[in-house]
Legacy VTK file of the C-alpha trace (Angstrom):
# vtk DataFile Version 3.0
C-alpha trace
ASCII
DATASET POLYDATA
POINTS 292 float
-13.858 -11.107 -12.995
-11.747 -7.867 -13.655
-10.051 -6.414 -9.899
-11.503 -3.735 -9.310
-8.945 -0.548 -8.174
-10.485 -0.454 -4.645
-9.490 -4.137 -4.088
-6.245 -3.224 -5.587
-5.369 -0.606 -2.952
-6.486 -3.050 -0.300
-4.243 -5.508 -1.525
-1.434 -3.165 -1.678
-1.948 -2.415 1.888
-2.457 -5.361 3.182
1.080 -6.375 1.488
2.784 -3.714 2.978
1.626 -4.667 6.429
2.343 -8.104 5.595
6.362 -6.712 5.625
6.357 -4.883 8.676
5.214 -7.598 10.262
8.209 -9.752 10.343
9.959 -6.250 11.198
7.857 -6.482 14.824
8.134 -10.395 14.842
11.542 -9.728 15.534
11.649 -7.188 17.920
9.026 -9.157 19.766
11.560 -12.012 20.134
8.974 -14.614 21.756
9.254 -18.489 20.159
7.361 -18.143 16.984
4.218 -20.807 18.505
3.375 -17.831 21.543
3.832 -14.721 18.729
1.250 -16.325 16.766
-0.822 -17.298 19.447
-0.963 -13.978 20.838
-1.149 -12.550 17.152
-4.149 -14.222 16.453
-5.713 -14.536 19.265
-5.255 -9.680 19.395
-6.511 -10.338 15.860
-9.607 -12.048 16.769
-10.570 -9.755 19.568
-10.145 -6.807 17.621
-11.881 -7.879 15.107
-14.687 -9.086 17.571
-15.260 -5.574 19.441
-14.548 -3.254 16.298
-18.107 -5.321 15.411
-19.895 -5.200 18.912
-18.892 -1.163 18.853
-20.106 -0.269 15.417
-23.469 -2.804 15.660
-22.869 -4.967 13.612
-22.826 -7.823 15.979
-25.233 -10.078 14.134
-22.171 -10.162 11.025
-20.668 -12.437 13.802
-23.106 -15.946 13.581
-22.089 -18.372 12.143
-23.841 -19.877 9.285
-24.114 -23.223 7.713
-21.179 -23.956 5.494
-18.814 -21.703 7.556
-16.753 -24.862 8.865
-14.202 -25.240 5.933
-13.429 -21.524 6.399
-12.166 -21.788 10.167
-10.923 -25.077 9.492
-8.338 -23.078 7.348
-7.447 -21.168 10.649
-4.834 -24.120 11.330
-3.689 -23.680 8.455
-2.962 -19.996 8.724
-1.177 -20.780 12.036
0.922 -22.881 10.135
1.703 -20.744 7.706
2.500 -17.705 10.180
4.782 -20.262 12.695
6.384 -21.239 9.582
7.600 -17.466 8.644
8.374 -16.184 12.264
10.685 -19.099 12.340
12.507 -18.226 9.350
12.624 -14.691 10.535
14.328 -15.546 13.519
16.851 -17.875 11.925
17.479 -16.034 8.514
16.364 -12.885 9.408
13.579 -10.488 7.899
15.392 -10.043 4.457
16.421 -13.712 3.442
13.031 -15.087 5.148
10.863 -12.544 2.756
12.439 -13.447 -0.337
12.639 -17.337 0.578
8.533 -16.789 0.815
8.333 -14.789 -2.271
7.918 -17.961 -4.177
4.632 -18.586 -3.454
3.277 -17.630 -6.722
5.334 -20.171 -8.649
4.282 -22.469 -6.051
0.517 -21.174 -6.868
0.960 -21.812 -10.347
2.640 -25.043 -9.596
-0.803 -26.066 -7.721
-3.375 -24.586 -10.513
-1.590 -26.495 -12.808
-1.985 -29.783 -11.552
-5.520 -28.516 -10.438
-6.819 -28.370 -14.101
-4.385 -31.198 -15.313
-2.450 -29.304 -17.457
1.133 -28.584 -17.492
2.893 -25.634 -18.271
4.226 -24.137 -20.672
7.997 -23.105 -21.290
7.713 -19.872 -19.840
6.967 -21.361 -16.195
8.816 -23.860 -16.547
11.891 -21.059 -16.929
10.741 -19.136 -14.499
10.687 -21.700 -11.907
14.124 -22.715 -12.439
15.309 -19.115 -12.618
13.437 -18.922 -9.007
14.890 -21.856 -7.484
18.435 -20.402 -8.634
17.208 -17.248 -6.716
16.755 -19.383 -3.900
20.177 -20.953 -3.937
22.256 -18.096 -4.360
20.524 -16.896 -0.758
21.963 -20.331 0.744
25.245 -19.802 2.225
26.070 -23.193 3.112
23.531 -26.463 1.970
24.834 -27.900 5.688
21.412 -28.586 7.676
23.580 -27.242 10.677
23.453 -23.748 9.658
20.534 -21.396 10.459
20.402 -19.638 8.018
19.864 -22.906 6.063
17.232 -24.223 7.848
15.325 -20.665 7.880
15.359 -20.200 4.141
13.873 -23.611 4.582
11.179 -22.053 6.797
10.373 -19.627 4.535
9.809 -22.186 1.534
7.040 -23.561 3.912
5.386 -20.302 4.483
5.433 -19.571 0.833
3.833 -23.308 0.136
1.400 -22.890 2.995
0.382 -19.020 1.577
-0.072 -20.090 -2.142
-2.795 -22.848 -0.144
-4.418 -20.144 1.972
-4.987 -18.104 -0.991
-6.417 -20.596 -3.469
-8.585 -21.926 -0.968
-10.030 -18.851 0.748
-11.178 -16.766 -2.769
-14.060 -19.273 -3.249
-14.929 -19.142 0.151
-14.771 -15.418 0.304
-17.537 -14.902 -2.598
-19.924 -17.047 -1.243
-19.614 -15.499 2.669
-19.742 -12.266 1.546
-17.929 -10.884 4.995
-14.397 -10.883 4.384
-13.768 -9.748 7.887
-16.067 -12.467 9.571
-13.741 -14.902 7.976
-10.605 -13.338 9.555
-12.144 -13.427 12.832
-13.083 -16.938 12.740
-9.986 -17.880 11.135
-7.405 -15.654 13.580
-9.518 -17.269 16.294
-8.928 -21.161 15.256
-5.289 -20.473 14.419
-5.276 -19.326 18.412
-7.080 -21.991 19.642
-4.988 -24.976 17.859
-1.727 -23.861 19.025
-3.030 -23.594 22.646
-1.974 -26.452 23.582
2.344 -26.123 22.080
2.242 -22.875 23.947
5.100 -22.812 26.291
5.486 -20.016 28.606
8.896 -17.754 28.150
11.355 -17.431 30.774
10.394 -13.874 32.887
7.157 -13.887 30.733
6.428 -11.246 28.510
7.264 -8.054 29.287
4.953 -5.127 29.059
6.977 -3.610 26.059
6.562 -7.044 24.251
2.586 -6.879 24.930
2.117 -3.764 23.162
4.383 -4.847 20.416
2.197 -7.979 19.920
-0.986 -5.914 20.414
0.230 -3.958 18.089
1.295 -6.799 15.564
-2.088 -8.243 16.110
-4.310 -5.305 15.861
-2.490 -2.892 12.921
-0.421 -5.946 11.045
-3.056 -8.965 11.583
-6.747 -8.121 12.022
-6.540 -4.892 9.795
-4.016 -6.973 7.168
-5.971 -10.199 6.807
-9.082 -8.316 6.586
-8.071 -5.884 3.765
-6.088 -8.885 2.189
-9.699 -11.260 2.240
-11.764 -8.134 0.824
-9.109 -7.589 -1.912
-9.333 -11.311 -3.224
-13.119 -11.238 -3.967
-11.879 -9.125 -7.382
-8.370 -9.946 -7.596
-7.453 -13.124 -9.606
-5.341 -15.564 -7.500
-2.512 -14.975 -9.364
-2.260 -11.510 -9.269
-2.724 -11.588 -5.808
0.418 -13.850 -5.088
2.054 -11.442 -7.486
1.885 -8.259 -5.758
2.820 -10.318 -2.192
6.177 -10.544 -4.127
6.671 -6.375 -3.216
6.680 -7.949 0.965
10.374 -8.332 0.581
10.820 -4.698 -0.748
8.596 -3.725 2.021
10.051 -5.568 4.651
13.753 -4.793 3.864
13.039 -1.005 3.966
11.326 -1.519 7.646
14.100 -3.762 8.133
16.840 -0.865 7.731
14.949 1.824 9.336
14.055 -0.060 12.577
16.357 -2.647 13.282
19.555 -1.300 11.164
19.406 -4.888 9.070
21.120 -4.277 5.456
20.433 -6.586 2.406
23.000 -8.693 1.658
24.343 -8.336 -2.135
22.920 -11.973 -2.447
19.666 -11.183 -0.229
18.810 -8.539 -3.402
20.240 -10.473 -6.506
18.037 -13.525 -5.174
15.366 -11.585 -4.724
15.587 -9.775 -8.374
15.384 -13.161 -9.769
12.904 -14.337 -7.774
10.489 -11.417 -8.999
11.472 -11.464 -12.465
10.811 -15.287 -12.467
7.407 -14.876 -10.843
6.621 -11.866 -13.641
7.383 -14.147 -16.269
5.411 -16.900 -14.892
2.535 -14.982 -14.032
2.087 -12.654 -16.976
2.385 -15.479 -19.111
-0.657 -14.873 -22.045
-3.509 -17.178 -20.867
-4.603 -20.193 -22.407
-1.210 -20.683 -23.704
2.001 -21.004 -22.054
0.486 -20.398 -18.279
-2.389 -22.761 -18.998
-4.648 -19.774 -18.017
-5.354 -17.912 -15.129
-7.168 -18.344 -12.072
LINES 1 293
292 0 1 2 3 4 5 6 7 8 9 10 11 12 13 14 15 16 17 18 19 20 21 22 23 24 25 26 27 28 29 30 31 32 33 34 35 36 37 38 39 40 41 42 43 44 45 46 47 48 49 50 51 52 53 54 55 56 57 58 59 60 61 62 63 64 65 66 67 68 69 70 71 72 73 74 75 76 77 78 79 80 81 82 83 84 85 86 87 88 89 90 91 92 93 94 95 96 97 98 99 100 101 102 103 104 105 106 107 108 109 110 111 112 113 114 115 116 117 118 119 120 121 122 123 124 125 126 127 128 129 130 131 132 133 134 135 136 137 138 139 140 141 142 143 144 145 146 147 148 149 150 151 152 153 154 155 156 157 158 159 160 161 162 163 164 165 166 167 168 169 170 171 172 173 174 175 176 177 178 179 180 181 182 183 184 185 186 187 188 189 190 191 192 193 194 195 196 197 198 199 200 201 202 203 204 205 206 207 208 209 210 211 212 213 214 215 216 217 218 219 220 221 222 223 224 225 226 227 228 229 230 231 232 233 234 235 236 237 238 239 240 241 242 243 244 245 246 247 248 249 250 251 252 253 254 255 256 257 258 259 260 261 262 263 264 265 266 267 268 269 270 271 272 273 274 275 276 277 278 279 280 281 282 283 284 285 286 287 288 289 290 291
């Protein structure tokens, strides 16, 4: 199925909201289990009410074969824990360019899904991305956090290239992209109830509209564009254009919180998108082993 442009802009959108949200993660500064919580749980409401107000209530049942869709709500909160931690340890431009892998991850995963391996051009690429990855390592001691959030950031990249291969299907045959979010924004809520910790002082009311904010604008609206664009857009090219978050992010970075990219944090991060062009734009059938 060819993307259509509509899907294309939605995608786009959805990307760029993706990098402001680490931008807001960070001025937030809650433990990454409570932002979530509260991310998802703005996301769902929002979601919720935007329905109830415009009528269309009755988009809200659930139907029969909805379960493996909200089951991949955990999995979302997994994914989103796993970036706000790298965030906070690496910061927003090291932690979006440590998640930028995700498509060679993805490719990784379709490979082994059809049993075939790939090509040479992958193959390349995925070294040249791994080498992207080490020049943003500092130090390989454990002990350092910016080690252990570039770490973080592998895991949200990992957990992203499974959200996205397993939601398209589901997305076709529920036709409501932003019934999914709901459902899925609500379980990712609901399974880290019970980590949630509360913060010395609690929140303060600054930090509520922030993660209003972050849930509403950078969560309900972001997930739902980013489920509607996947109906059209190939897998692939979906993970592709997520690797423009760390261009997105960095410039929201430097405007709002004064954060410069390293000379490494950008050299990583060129190879890193030049590896996951090569990979991806690979001709199918032959080196890539096709396309999804």
């Amino acid at each position: 199925m060819k993307a259509n442009r509509a899907d294309l802009l939605r995608l786009h959108l959805a990307v760029a909201g993706f990098g402001f949200a680490g931008v807001l993660g960070q001025l937030i500064g809650l433990s990454p289990v409570v932002l979530v919580a509260g991310r998802a749980g703005f996301a769902a409401l929002a979601i919720a009410l935007a329905h109830l107000l415009s009528g269309r209530a009755r988009a809200l049942r659930p139907r029969a074969g909805d379960l493996p869709g909200l089951a991949l709500g955990a999995l979302l909160a997994v994914h989103w824990v796993t970036f706000f931690q790298s965030v906070q340890l690496a910061g927003v431009g090291p932690a979006l360019v440590s998640f930028s892998v995700s498509p060679i991850l993805l490719l990784g995963m379709e490979a082994l899904g059809r049993r075939r391996w790939p090509g040479p051009r992958p193959a390349l690429a995925s070294l040249a991305a791994l080498a992207g990855i080490w020049i943003l390592v500092p130090s390989f001691r454990w002990s350092e956090a910016s080690t252990r959030g570039l770490a973080w950031g592998l895991a949200s990249g990992w957990t992203y290239a499974l959200l996205v291969l397993a939601n398209r299907p589901l997305v076709r045959a529920r036709g409501s992209s932003w019934t999914l979010a709901m459902g899925q924004n609500a379980v990712a809520a609901l399974v880290l109830c019970p980590f949630l910790t509360v913060p010395a002082g609690h929140p303060t009311a600054g930090e509520w509209g922030l993660l209003a904010g972050l849930g509403v604008g950078f969560t309900a609206a972001t997930h739902g564009l980013f489920l509607q664009s996947i109906r059209t857009v190939p897998a692939h090219l979906a993970v592709l254009t997520c690797t423009l978050e760390p261009g997105y992010g960095m410039l929201a970075a430097a405007a709002i919180l004064g954060e410069r990219p390293a000379p490494r944090t950008l050299l990583g991060a060129a190879l890193i998108a030049g590896a996951v062009l090569a990979a991806t734009l690979a001709p199918p059938g032959k080196e890539s082993g096709g396309t999804v």
